[in-house]
C-alpha positions in Angstrom: -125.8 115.3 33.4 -124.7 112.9 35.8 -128.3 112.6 37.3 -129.4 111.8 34.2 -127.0 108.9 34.2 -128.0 107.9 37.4 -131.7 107.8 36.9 -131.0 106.2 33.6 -129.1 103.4 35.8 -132.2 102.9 37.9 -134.5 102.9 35.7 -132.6 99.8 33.8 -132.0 98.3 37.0 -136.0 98.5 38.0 -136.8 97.1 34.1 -134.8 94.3 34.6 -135.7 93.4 38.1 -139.4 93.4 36.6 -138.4 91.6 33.6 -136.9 88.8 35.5 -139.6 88.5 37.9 -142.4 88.0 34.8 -139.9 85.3 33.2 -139.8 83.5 36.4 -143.6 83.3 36.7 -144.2 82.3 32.8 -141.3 79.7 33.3 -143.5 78.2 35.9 -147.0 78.5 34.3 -145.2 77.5 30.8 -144.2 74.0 33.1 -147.6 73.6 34.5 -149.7 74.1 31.6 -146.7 71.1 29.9 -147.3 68.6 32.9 -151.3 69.1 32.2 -151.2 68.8 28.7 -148.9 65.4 29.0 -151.4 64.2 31.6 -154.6 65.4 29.4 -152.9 62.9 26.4 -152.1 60.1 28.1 -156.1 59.9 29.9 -157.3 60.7 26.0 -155.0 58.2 24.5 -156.6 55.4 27.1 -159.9 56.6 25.4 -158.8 56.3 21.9 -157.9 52.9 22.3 -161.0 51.4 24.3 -163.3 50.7 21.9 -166.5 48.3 22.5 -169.6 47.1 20.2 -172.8 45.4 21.2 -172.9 42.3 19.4 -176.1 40.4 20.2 -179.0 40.6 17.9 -181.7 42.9 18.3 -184.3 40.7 17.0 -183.4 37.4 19.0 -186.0 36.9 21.8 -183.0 35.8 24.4 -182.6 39.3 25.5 -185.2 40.3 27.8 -186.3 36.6 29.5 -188.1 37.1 32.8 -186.6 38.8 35.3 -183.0 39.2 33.3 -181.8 41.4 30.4 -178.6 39.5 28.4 -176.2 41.1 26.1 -173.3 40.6 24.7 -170.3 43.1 24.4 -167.0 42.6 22.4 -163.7 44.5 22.8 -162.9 45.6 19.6 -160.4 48.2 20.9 -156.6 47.7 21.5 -156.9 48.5 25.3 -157.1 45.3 27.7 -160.4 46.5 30.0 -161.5 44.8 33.4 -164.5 43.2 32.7 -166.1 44.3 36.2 -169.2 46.2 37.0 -167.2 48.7 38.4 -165.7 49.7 35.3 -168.4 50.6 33.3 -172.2 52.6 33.9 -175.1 51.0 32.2 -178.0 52.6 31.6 -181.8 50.7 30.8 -184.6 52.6 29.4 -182.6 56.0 30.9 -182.5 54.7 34.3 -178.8 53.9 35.6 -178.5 50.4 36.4 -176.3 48.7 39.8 -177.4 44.9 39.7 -175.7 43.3 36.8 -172.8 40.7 36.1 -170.0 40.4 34.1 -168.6 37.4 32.6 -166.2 36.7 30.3 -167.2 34.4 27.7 -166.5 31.4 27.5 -164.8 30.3 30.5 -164.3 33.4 32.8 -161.5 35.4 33.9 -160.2 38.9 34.9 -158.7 40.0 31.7 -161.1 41.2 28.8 -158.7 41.4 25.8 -159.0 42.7 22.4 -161.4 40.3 20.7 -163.2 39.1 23.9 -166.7 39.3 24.3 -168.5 39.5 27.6 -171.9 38.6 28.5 -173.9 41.4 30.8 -176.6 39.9 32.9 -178.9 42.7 33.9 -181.7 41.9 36.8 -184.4 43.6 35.9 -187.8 43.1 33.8 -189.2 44.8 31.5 -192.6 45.4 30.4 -193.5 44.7 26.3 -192.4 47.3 24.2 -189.2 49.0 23.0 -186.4 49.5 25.0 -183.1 50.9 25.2 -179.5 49.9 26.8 -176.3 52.8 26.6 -173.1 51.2 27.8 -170.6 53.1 28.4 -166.7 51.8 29.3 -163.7 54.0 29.7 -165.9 56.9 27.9 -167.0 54.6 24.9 -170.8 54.9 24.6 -172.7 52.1 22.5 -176.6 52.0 22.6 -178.4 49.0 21.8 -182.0 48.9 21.4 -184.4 46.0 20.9 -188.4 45.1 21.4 -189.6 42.9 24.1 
């Protein structure tokens, strides 16, 4: 009877050596998986709140004039962006584009606020036809498409 006991004991012991051990290693995932899931909303709530719209007219002929594509671009999020190339990809006609400007509109600056509209100065030229720009900043996409 007493080995009964005794392998009873061990048994108990081994269960809740093993039982600790599993807590240990879900108390460590459980505080990963909570440090990812606080990072994941803070990048999606910086995506929420960046919102853009393409604002110039499709129809106006001051888009596409010689060698130089204009638009402009107003914040209408609540996120203060940067407005530098850097920040955002631009695509013309499917093709990535590298050599554009940014300006803040009217008078410059380095802070493009709710409200603000920038002017995008791509150098390139396009043949006649219909054509196609996709902005995207801080994961907002706008498309603007117009005829040359």
């Amino acid at each position: 009877m007493a080995s009964v006991s005794v392998s009873h004991l061990i048994l108990f012991i081994a269960s809740m050596a093993i039982a600790a051990s599993v807590a240990g290693v879900f108390t460590s995932s459980i505080g990963e998986l909570s440090n990812a899931v606080a990072e994941q909303g803070l990048d999606v709530s910086s995506d929420v709140r960046s919102d853009i719209e393409i604002i110039s007219d499709s129809g106006s002929n001051t888009i596409s004039t010689g060698d130089t594509i204009t638009i402009h671009v107003k914040n209408t999020g609540s996120e203060t962006l940067a407005p530098v190339p850097g920040q955002m990809d631009l695509f013309v006609d499917g093709a990535f584009a590298t050599d554009y400007t940014v300006t803040l509109e009217p008078d410059g600056g380095d802070s493009w606020r709710p409200g603000d509209v920038v002017r995008i100065e791509i150098a390139q030229s396009l043949a006649d036809g219909d054509h196609r720009i996709k902005l995207i900043v801080n994961g907002d996409e706008e498309v603007f498409e117009f005829h040359k």
